[in-house]
PATIRO-779902 format. One record per atom (N, C-alpha, C, O, CB): x, y, z. Coordinates in steps of 0.02 Angstrom, whole numbers, plus 50000, padded with zeros to 5 digits. Glycine has a CB too. Example, Ala and Ser with C-alpha at 12.3 -4.5 7.8 and 13.67 -1.06 7.14 Angstrom:
// residues 2
506604971650390506154977550390506604983550390507124983450423505654977650452506424988850354506844994750357506455000250394506705005750402507044997050286
***
This chain:
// residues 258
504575054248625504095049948661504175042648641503955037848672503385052248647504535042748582504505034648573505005029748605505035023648605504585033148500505355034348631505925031248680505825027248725506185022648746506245035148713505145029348746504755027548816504475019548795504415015448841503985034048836504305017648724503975011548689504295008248670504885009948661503625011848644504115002848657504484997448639503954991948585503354992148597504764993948715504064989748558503804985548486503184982548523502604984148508504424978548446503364977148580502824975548615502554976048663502374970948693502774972448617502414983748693502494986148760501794986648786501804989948838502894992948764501164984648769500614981148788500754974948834500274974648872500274979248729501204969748847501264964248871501624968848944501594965448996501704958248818501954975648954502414977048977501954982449039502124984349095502964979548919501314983448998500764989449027500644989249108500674994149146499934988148991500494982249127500294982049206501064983249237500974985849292499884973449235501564982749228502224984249263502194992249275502324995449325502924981849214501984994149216502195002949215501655003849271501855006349324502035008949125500855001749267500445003649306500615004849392500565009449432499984999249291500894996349391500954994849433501725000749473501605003749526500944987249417502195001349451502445006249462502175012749477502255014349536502725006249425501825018049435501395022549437501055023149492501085028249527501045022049395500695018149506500375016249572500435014749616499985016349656500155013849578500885011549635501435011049694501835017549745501855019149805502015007849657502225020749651502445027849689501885033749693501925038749728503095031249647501365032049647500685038549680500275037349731499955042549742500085040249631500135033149768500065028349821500445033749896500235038149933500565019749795501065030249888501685032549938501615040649951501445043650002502505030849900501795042849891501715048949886501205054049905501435059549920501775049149841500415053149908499865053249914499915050550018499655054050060499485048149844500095047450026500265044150099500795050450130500625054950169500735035050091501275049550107501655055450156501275061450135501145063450192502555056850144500945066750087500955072050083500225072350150500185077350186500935074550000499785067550157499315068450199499555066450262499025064450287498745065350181499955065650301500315063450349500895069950360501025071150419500595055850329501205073750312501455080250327501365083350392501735085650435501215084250284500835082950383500735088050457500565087250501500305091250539500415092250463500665081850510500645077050586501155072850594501085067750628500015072050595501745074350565502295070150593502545068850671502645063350695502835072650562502595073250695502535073850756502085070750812502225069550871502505078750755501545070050780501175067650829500985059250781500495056250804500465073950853501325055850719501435050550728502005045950736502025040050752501195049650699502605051550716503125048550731503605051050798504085047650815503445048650670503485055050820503805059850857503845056950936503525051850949503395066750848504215060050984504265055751033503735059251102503745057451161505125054751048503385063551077502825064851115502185063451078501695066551099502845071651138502065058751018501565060250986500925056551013500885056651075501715059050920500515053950985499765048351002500015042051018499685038551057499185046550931500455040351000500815034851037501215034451080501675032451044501065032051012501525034651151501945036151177502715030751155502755024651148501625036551244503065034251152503665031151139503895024551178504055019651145504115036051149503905024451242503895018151267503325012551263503495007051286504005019151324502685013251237502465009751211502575005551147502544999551137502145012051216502695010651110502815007151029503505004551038503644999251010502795013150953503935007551073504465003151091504534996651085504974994651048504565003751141504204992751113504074985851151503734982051087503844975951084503494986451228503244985651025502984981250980503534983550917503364981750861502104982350968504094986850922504444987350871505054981050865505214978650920504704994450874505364978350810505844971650790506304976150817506394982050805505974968150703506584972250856507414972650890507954975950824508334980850828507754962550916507854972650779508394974350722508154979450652508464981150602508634966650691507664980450668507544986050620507274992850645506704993850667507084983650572507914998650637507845004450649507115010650663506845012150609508205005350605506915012650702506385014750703506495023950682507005027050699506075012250776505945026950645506065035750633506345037750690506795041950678505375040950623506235035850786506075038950821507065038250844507475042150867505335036650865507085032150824508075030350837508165033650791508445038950806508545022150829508075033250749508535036250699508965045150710509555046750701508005036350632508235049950736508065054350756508965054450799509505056650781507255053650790508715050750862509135050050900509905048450879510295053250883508875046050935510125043250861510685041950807511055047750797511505050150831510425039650737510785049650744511055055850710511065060250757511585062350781510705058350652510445062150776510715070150815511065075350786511535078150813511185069250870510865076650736511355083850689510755089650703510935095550702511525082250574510065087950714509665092150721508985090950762508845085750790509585093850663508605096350760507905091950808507515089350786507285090950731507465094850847507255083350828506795079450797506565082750757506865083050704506355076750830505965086450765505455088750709505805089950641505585086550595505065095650730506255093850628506785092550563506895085950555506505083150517507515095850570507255082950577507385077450563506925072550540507115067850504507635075850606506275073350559505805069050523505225072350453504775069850419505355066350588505525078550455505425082750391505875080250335505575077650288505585090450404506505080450333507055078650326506895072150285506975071750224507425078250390506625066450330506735061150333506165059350271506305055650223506715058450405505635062050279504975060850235505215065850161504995065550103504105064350286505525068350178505605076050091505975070250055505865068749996506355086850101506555066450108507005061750081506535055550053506735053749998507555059450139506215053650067505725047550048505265051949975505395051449915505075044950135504755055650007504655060249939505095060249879504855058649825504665066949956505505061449882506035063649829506145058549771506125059249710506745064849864506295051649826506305044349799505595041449759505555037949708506435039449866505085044249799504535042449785504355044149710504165040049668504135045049832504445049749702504295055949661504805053249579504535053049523504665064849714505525051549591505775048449549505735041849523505885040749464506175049349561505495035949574504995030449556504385031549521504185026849486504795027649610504045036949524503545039549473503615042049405503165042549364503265044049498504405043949394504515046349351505035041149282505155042249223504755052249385505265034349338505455029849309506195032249292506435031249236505005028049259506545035649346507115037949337507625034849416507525035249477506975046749323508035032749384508305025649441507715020749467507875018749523508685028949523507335019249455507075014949455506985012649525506675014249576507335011549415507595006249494507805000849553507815004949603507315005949638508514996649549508405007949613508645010549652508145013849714508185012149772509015014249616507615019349685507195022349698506815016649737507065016049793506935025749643506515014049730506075010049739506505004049815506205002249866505885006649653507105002749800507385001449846507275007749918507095007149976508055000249815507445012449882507585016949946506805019149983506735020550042508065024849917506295019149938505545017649957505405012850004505115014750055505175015649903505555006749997505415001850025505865000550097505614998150148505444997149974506645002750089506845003550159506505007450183506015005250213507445005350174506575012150181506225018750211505365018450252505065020750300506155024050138505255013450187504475012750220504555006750266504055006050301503795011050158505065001750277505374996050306505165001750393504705000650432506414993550269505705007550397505845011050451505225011750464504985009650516506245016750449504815015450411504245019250433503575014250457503085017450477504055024250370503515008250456503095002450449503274999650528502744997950554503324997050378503714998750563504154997550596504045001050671504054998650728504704999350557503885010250637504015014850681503135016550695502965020150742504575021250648502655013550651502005015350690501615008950673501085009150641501585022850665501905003050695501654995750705500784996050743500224994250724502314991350764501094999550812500094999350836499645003850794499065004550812499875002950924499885007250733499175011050730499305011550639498975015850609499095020550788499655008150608499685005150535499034999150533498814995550577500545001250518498875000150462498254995750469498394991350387498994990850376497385001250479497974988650336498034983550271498764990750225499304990250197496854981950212498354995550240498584997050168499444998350183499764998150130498125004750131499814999550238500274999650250500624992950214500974993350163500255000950312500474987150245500684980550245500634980650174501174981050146500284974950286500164980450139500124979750043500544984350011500804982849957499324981750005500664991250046501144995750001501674992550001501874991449944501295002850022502224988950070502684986250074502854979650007503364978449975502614984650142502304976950005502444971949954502274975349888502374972149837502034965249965502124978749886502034982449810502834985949788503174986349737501324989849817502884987549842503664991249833504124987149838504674989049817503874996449881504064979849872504664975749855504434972549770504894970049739504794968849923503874972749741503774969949674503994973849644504364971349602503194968449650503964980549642504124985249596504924984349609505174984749553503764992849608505394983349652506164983449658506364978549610506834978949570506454981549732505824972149620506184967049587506064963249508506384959949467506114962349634505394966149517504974966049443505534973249392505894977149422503814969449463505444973049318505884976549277505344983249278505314985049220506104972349196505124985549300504724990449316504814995949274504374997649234504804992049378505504999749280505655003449238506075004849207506495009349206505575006349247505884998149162506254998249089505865000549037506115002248984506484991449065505285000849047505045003748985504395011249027504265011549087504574995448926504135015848975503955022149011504025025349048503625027849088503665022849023505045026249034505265029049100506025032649064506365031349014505375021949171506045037549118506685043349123507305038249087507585039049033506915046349226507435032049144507925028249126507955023249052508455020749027507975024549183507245022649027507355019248958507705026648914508095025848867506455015748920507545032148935507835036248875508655038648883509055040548841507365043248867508715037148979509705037648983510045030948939510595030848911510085036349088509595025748943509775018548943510155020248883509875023948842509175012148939510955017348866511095018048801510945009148753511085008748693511965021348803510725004748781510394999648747510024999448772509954997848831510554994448736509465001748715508724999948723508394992148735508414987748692508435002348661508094991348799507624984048811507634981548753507704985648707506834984348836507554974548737506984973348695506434967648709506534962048732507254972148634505874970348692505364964848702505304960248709505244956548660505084963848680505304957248797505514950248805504814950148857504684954148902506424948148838504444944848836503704943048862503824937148917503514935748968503164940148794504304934948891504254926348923504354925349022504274920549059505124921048876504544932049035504374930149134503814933649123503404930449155504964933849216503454939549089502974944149142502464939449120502134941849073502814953749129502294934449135501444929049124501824928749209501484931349253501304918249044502414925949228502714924449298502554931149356502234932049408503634923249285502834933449328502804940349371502044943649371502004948849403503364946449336501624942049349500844944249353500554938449381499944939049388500454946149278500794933049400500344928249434500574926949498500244923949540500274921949398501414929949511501574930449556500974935449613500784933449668502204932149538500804941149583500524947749611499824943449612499494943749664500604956149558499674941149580498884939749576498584934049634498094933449670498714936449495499274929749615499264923749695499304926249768499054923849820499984918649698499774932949755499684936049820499094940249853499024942349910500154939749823498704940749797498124946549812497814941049844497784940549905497644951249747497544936149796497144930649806497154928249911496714926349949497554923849743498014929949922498034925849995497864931350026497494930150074498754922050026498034939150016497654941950058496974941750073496754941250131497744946250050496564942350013495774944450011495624935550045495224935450091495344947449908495864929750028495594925050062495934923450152495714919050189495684918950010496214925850161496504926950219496054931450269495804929450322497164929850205495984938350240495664944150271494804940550299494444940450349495624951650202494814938350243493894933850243493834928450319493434928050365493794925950146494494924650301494334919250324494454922650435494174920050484494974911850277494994929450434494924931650507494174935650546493904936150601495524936750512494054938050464493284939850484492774935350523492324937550559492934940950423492864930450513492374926950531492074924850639491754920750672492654920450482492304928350644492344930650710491694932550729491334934750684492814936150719491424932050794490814934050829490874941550798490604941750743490814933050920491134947250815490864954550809490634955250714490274959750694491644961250838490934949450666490674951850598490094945350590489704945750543491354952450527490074941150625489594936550601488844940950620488304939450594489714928350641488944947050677488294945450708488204954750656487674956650630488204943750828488794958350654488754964350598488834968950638488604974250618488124965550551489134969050700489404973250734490234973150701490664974950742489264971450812490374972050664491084972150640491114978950590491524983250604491294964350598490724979850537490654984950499490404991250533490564996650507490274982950448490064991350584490174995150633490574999550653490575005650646490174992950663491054994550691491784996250712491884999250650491745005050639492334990250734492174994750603492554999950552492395005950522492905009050506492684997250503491895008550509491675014950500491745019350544491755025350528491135015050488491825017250610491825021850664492295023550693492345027250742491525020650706492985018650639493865019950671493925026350648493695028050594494615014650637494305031350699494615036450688495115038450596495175043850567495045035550753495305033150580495805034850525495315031950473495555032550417496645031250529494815029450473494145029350417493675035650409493235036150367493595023550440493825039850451493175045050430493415050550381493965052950369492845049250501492725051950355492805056450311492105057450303491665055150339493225054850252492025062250233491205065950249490885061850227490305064050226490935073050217490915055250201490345049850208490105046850260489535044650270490465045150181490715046950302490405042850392489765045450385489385041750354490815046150487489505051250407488545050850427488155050250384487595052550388488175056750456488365047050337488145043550273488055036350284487545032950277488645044450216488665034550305488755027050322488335025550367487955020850358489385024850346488325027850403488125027850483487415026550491487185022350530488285034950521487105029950457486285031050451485935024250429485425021550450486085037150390486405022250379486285017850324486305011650374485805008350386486845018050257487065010050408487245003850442486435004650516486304999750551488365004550478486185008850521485945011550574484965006650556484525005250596486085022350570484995005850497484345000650471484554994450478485124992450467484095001150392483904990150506483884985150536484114977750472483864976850416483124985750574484544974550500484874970950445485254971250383485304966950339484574968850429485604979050388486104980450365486564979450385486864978850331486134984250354486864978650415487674977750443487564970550432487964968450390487944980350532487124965650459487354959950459487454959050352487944956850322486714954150512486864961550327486974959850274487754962050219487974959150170486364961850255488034969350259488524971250228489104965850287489524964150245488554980850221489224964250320489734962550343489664952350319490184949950296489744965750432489224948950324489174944050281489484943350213489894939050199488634943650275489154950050155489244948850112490074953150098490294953550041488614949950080490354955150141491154955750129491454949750149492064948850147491524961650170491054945650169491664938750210491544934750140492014931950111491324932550309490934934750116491094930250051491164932350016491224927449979490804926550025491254938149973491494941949936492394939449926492654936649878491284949149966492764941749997493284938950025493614932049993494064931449952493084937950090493174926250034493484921350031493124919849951493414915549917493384916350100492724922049931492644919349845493334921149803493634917549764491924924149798493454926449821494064929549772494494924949733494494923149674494574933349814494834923649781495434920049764495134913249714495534911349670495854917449841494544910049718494294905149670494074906049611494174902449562493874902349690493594913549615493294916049577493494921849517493214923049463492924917249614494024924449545494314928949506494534927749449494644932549413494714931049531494664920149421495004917649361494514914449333494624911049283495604913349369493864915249362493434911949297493034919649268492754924249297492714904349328493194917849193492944924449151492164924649139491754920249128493314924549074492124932649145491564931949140491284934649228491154940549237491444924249109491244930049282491214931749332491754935449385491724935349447491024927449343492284938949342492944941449374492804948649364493054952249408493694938749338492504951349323492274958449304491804958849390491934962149440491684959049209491414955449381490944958649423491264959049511491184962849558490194953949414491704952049498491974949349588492264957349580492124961249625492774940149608492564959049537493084966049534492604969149578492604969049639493284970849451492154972149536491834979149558491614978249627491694983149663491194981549513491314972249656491144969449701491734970449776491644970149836491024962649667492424972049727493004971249785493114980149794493434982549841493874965849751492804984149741493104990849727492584993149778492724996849825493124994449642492064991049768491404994149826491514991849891491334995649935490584991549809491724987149906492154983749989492464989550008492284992150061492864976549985493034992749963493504996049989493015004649991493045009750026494284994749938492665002549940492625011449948491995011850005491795017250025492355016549856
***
């Protein structure tokens, strides 16, 4: 086990996390998506194929070409195939065994897969993508991983980029959550018909919806919950670095999401 450590591998902790989390994330994403490949990637599925057509980039390959391309077998394999193959990668990015590599092949893959259901991908798609290009390029797994113990020279404790590489991630959160705030601000969330909507999207429910529902359903709730996510939002990015009031903006951002 000590293979996995290194003298100062506290400075090194949010990389591993951040790894960990990235590939349990992904992983956690395709296994609930399993059984509906077909009907999200497939060429009869909820999207019709000539639709998503038209919002997919000219130059980056879609599941549904690919399918086609090859042709060694039928779709539905082929996009079994295609996800066991992503799994696999996923699964060894978790384990910190090829690493790079892994994490490369994550991030194409999710490149295709990002690509291939553009109308009906929503935040967390877009954030996995940049999590998985940080993890490619950040040293991720050099330390608490398969490959520190093939490695025949061991790392050694070098602090002096990751202050860089954690403010890199932190500047970027900052532009989402003040970004996300600042599109909110739109007639349907100013007036609290916005939180509305979102509880009531198809790929949000779960057995809290008539929970939610009841709740948003009292008079001056929604406006008060959809207000207080827009400033919640645009505080972030200011507020997050003064101590002391960054604990709470946190929990404040964990209850947004949940």
């Amino acid at each position: 086990m000590s293979k996995f450590l290194v003298a100062n591998r506290s400075a090194y902790d949010w990389l591993v996390m951040l790894r960990i989390g990235v590939s349990i994330s992904l992983i956690v994403k395709i296994l609930t998506e399993f059984r509906f490949l077909d009907l999200l990637y497939g060429s009869k599925g909820l999207v019709p194929i000539e639709i998503s057509h038209f919002s997919q980039l000219p130059l980056i390959p879609s599941v549904y070409g690919l399918s086609q391309l090859i042709a060694c077998c039928t779709e539905s394999h082929f996009l079994m195939g295609f996800f066991l193959c992503q799994l696999l990668f996923a699964s060894f990015l978790l384990m910190g065994f090829l690493s790079r590599f892994s994490a490369f092949m994550c991030l194409l893959m999710q490149v295709i897969v990002f690509n291939s259901t553009h109308l009906t991908s929503y935040g967390f798609d877009a954030v996995l993508l940049s999590m998985l290009f940080y993890t490619m390029i950040f040293p991720a797994g050099k330390y608490f991983s398969f490959d520190n113990i093939l490695r025949a020279k061991k790392p050694q404790a070098d602090t002096s980029m990751i202050f860089f590489y954690q403010k890199i991630i932190q500047l970027h959160v900052c532009i989402i959550y003040f970004v996300n705030g600042v599109s909110k601000m739109g007639h349907n969330w100013q007036d609290g018909s916005g939180i509305w909507d979102a509880v009531n999207q198809p790929q949000f429910q779960s057995f809290l919806t008539p929970f939610w529902q009841s709740i948003l359903l009292i008079e001056h709730v929604p406006a008060l919950v959809t207000w207080s996510t827009i400033i919640v939002e645009i505080a972030y990015p200011f507020l997050v670095w003064v101590r002391g009031v960054n604990t709470l903006l946190l929990i404040l951002i964990i209850l947004l999401h949940a």
